[in-house]
C-alpha positions in Angstrom: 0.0 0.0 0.0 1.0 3.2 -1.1 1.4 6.1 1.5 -1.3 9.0 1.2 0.5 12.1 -0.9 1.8 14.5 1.3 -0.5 18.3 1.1 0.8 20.3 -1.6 1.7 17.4 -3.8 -1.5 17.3 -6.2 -0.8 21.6 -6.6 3.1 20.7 -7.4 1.9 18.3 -10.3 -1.2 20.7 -11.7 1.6 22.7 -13.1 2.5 20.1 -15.6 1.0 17.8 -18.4 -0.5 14.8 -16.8 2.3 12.4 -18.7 5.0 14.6 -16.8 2.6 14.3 -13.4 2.2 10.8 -14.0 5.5 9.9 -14.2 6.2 11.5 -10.8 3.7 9.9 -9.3 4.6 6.6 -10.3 8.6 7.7 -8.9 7.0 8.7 -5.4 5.2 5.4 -5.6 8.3 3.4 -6.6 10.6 5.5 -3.5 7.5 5.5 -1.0 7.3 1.5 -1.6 11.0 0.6 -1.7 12.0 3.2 1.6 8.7 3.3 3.3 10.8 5.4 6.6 11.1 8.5 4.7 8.7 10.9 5.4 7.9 13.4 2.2 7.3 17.1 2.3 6.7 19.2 -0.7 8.8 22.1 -1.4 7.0 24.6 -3.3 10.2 27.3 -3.6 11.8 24.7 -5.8 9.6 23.1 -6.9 10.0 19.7 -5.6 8.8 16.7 -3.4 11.7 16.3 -1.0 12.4 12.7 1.5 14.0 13.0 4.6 15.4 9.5 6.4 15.3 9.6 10.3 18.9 9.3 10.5 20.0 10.4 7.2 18.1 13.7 6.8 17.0 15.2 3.5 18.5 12.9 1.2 16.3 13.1 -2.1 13.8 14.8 -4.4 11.5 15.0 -7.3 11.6 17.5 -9.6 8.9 17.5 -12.2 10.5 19.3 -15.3 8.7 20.3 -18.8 9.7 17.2 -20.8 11.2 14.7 -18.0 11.5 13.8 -14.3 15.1 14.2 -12.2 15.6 12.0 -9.3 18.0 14.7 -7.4 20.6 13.5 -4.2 21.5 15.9 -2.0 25.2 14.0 -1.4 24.8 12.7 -5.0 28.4 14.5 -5.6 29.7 11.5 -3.2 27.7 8.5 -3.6 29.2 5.7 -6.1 27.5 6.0 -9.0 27.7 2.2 -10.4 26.2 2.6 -13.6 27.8 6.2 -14.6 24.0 7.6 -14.2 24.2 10.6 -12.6 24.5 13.9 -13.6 25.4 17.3 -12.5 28.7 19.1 -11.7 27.7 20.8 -8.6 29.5 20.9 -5.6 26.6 18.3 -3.5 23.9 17.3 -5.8 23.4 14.9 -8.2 20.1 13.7 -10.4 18.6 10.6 -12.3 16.8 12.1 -15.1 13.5 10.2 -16.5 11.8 10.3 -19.5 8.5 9.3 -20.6 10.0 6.9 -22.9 11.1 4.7 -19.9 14.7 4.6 -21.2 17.4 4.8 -18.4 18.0 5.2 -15.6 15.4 2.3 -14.9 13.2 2.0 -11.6 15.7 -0.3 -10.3 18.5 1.6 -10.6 16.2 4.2 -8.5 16.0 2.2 -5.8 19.3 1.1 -6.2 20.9 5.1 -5.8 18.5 5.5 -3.2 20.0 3.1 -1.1 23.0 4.5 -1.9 22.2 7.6 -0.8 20.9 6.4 2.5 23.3 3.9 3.9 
């Protein structure tokens, strides 16, 4: 069972096409399911749907975008990255960008970074 969306989530997603808002759902749904102790807030000066672990802190997002979804890791700039999947050059973050044409990153590497990012 999936967790009920945090407030603020439905008005983050109304400001994209329903594909884009659909694929973020399904994300939440596939991070909500894998790491059911994070807790979710919704960040409306980003925009973004941000997951804090109890121990960990904030440790990911979603950001809805106009033509894809990024996965984004607040210590992505120091997590392995296995697959050579992330991208960014920041100094801390690091993303997993989605398409609507399902090509990679896959879900499983999702939950895969995820973990990563919270161990």
């Amino acid at each position: 069972m999936i967790a009920t969306e945090p407030p603020g989530l439905e008005q983050l997603l109304a400001e994209h096409c329903a594909d884009i808002a659909a694929l973020a759902r399904h994300l939440r749904d596939v991070i909500v399911e894998a790491r059911p102790e994070l807790t979710e807030r919704v960040y409306s000066g980003w925009p973004g749907l941000g997951f804090h672990h109890p121990d960990r802190g904030y440790v990911a997002a979603i950001f809805p975008g106009t033509d894809s979804v990024s996965v984004g890791f607040e210590h992505g700039a120091d997590m392995p990255d296995p697959h050579g999947l992330l991208q960014g050059t920041g100094k801390r973050l690091r993303y997993l960008h989605f398409t609507l044409d399902g090509s990679a990153p896959t879900h499983e590497h999702l939950v895969e970074y995820l973990d990563l990012a919270v161990t």
